[in-house]
N, C-alpha and C positions, 0 to 999 in steps of 0.2 A: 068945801075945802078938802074934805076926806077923797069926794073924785076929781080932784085937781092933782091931790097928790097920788091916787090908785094909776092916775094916767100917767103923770110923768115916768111911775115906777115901770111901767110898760114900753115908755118910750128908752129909758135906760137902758131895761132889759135888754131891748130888740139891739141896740147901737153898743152897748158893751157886750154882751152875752154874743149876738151875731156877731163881735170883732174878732172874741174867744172861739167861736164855732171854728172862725174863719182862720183865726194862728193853728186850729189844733188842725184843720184839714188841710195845711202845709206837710203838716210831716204825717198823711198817709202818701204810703208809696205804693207803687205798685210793681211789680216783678222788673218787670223792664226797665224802669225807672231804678230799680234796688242796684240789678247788674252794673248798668250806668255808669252809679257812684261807684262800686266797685272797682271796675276798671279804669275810672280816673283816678282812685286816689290810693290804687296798691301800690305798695313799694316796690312787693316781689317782681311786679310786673314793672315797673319805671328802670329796676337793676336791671331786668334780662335787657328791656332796653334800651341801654344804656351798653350792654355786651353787643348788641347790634354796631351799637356806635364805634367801638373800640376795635370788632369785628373788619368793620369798613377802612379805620386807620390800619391794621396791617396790614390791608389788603393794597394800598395805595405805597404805603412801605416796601412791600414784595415788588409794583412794580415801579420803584426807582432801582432798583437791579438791574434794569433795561438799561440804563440812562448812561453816559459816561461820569465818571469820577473825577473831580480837579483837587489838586492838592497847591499851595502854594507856601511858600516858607523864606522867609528874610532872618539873614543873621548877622552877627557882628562879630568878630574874631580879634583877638587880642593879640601880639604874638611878642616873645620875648627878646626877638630882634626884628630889626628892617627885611623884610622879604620881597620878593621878587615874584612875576606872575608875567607870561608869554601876552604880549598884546596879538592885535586885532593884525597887525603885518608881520606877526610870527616872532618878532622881535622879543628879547630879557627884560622888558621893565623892571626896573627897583622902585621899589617904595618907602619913601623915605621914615611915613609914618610905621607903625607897628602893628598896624591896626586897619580892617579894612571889612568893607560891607558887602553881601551877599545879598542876592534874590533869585530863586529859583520856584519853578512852576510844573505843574506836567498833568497831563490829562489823559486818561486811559478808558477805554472802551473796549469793553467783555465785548468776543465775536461770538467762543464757543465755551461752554462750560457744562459740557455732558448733556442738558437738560436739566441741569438742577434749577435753576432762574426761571424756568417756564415751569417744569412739576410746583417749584415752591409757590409763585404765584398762582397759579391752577388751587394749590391746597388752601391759601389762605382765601380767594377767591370764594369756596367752595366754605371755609370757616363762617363768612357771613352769612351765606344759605343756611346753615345749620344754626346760629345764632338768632335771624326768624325765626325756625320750627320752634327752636326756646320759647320764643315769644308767642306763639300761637298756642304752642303748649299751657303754658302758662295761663295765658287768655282762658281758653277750657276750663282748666283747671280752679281758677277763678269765679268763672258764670257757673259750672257746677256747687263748689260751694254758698254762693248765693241763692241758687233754688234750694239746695238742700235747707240754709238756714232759714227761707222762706217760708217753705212747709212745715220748718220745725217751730214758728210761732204759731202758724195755721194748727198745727194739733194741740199744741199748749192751749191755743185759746179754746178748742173745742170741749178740750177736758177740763178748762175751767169750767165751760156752760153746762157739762155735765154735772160736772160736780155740784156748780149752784141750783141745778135744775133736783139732785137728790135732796141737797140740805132743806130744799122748799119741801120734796115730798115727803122726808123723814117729820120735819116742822108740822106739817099738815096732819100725818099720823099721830104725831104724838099729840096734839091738842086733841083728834079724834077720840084716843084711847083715854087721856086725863078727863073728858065726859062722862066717857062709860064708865071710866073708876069711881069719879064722885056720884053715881046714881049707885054704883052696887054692878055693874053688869060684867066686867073684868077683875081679874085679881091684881094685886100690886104689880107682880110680876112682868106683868104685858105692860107696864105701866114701865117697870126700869129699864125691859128691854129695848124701848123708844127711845127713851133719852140716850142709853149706850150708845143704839145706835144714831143716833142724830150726831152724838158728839163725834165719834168714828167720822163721821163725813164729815163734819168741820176739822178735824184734821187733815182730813184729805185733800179738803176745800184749799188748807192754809199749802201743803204742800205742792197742788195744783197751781195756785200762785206765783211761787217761789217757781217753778219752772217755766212759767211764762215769762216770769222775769230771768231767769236768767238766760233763756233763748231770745229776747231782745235783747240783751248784754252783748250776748257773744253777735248778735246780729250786727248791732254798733260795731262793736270792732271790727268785725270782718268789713266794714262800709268806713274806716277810721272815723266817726261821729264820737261825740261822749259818751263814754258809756254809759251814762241812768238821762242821756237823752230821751225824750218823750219818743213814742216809735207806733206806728198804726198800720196795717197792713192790708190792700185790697183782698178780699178772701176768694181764693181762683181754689180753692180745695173742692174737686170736681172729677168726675170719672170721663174721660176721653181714652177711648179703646186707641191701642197703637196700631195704627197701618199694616207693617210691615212683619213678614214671617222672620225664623232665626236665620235662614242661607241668604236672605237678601240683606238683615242686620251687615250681619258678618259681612257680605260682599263688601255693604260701604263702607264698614270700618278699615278693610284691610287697604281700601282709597283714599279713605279722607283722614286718618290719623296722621298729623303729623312725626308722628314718634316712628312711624317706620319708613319718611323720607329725612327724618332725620337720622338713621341706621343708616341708609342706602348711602349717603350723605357719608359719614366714617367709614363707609368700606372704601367707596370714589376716594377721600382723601390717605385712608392708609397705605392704596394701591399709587398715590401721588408719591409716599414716602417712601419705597421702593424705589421709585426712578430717582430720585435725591441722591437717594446711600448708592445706589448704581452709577452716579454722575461720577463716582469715584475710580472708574475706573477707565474713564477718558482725561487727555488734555485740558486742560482750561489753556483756551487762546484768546490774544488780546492785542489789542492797538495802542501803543502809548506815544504820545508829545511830549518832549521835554524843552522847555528855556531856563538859560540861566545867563545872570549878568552880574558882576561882580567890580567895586570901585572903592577906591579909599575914600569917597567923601558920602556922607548917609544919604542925600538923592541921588546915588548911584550917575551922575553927571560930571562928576569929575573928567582930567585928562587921562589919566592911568584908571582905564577901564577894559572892561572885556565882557563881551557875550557869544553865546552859542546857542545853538537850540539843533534837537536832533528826534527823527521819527524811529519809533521800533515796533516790529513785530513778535510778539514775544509767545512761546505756547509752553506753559510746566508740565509735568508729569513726575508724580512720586512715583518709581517703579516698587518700591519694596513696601508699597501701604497698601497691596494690593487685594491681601491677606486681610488684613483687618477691614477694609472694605466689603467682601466677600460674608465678613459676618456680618457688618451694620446690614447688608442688603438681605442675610439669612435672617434676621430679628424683625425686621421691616415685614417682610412675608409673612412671618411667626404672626403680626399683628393683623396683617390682612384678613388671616385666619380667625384670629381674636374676634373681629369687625363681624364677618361674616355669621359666626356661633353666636354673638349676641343680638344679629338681627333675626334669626331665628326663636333664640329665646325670646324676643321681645314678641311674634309673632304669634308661637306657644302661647304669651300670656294675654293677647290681645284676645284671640280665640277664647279663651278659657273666660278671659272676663266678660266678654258680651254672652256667653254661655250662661253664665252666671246670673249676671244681671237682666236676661232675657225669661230665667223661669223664676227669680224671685219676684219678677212684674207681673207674673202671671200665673205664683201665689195667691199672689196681694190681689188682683185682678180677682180671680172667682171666690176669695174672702169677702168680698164685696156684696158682690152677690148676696153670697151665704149670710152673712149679718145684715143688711137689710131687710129680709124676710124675717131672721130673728126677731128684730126690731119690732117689727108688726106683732108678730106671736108675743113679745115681749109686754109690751103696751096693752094688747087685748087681757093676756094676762093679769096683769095688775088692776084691771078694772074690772075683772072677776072675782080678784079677792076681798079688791076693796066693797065693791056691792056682799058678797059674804058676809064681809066682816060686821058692816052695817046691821044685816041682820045675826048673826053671831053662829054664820053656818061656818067659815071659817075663823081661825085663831089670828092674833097677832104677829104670831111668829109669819105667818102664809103671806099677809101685808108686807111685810118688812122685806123680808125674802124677796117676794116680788118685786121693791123699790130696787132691790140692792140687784137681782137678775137683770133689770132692765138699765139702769147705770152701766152695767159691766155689758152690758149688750150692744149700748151707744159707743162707750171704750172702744168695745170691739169692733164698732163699722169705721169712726174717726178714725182709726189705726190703720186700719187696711185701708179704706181712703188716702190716708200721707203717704203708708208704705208704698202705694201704687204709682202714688205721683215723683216720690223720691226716685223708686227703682226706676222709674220712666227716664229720669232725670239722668240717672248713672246711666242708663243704656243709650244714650243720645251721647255721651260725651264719649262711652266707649266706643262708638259708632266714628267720634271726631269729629262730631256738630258743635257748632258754637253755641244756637238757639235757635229751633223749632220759628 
């Protein structure tokens, strides 16, 4: 009975326990996977485009400008006597009613209008292009903060293992030294300093926690999931040397950044905006058709009726606006200008951040190094003092120390590890890579 039932408990296990493996290895992601969600389910990213969309209706707006204009209008007129109206053989018609019905139409077709109908759709044209960059912008912007909060679980969880890999060795000391106190071979003292410190690292342990958690938090929400969603992460925290020197960085950034074709982009349309304000100081010419028919009975088919219809060529010119003109076109410039010193500035800052982001990767990079050799010294280390301690060539305090040197030694490589992979992260986006 007893292996009937050891067995089924086994058969359970496998078929619930393996169902459980198998929900919780759902929600490990892996980076590519993490972006993914990201950029399906941002907003910021659905508004910008959505500005694409809105983009493309002016631009289709702009070019109904091209098109001719109809206008069409029927009226009814009252009048407080019988009137009269020239028929169709030139003749006085009277009307006996007092009252009598209209319908008039006319169609007009812009020929010349300075260039304002071609600059404006030119700029709006030019608005959609720039509405993209948003969007590509944005996309970066997006897949960057997704590595970033990738690696920021990748060291939370490292500095958990750290942590619980101290609270084991501080646990392991202190049972060691509570020996030696009950035989007589240590003072109490070495005795409180273990528990101190053991408990020191269970606080740290709790605070190590509380970071992991909240960098899955913030992880959720940047992937809009729930936030105390269950969350597992493929662990890619690994040293890969970057290719490329800082003058080839920078070359492709100054290429593949959206953010300075989309500069180039408002210089193109402020220099549209100038030939706009300058339309002002040509004619606007134009083709118009006119019909009109007019009869005392509402379907205009009455006998006492009359229609005409006539073509005109017509071209305006405000002479005295020509002045104010002269400054819309001087402020248009002023802008051009504007356009031009911010695509500079944005260049300035492009330079400066792959700058940036090019030696704190390569900080981080020979910290690497550096704390891995630690590491080793580290570890040798504390198995020096601990063989010591054993025999009582060193103190307790030298144990503990050592525990606490090699913890803060591990800190210090997982650190430089993320840091390396973050800064990598930032220099590809300031580069204007989507993803490696």
């Amino acid at each position: 009975m007893g292996m009937k039932w050891t067995v089924g408990f086994i058969l359970c296990f496998l078929l619930f326990g393996g169902y459980g493996l198998a929900q919780d290895s759902k929600e490990l992601l892996t980076l590519e996977e993490s972006i993914k969600i990201a950029l399906e389910r941002s907003l910021k990213l659905h508004s910008a485009t959505e500005g694409v969309v809105g983009s493309e209706f002016r631009r289709e707006a702009a070019k109904t400008d091209f098109l001719p204009k109809w206008t069409g209008q029927y009226s009814y007129t009252r009048y407080n006597t019988a009137s009269s109206f020239t028929g169709t053989s030139g003749s006085s018609i009277s009307i006996a009613s007092k009252g009598s019905y209209n319908f008039g139409t006319s169609i007009t077709q812009p020929l010349f209008s300075g260039g304002s109908i071609y600059a404006n759709y030119r700029l709006e044209k030019m608005g959609v292009d720039v509405s993209k960059t948003d969007v590509e912008t944005v996309k970066r912007d997006l897949i960057l903060q997704a590595r970033e909060g990738y690696f920021n679980i990748l060291r939370a969880e490292k500095f958990l293992a750290v942590a619980q890999q101290a609270v084991k060795q501080f646990g392991a000391q202190l049972e060691v030294t509570k020996a030696f106190f009950e035989v007589g071979i240590v003072p109490k003292n070495d005795l409180l300093q273990a528990e101190v410190r053991l408990a020191n690292t269970r606080q740290g342990l709790v605070r190590a926690e509380n970071d992991l958690a909240v960098a899955k938090a913030s992880f959720n929400t940047l992937l809009r999931r729930e936030i105390n969603a269950p969350l597992s992460v493929v662990d890619i925290l690994e040293y890969k040397p970057f290719p490329l020197r800082f003058e080839e960085s920078l070359d492709e950034a100054l290429r593949q950044r959206p953010e300075v074709k989309n500069a180039d982009l408002k210089v193109a349309q402020a220099k549209e905006s100038v030939k706009i304000a300058r339309s002002g100081f040509f004619p606007v010419v134009s083709l118009t058709g006119n019909y009109n028919k007019l009869s005392e009975e509402p379907g205009l088919m009455g006998d006492l009726r009359t229609e005409r219809w006539s073509m005109q060529a017509l071209a305006t010119l405000t002479l005295w606006e020509w002045k104010k003109t002269a400054y819309k076109v001087g402020e248009s410039k002023a802008k051009v200008t504007q356009a031009e010193d911010s695509k500079i500035q944005l260049i300035d800052g492009i330079v400066l951040e792959v700058k940036d982001d090019f030696l704190n990767m390569l900080v981080a990079e020979k910290n690497i190094g550096v704390s891995e050799k630690a590491i080793e010294q580290a570890e040798e280390n504390l198995r020096m003092n601990e063989e010591r301690y054993k025999y009582q060539v060193a103190t307790a305090t030298d144990v503990l120390d050592a525990v606490t040197l090699l913890a803060q030694t591990r800190v210090n490589y997982y650190s430089a590890l993320s840091d390396f992979n973050i800064a990598k992260a930032r220099l590809e986006r300031a580069m204007g890579r989507m993803y490696p």
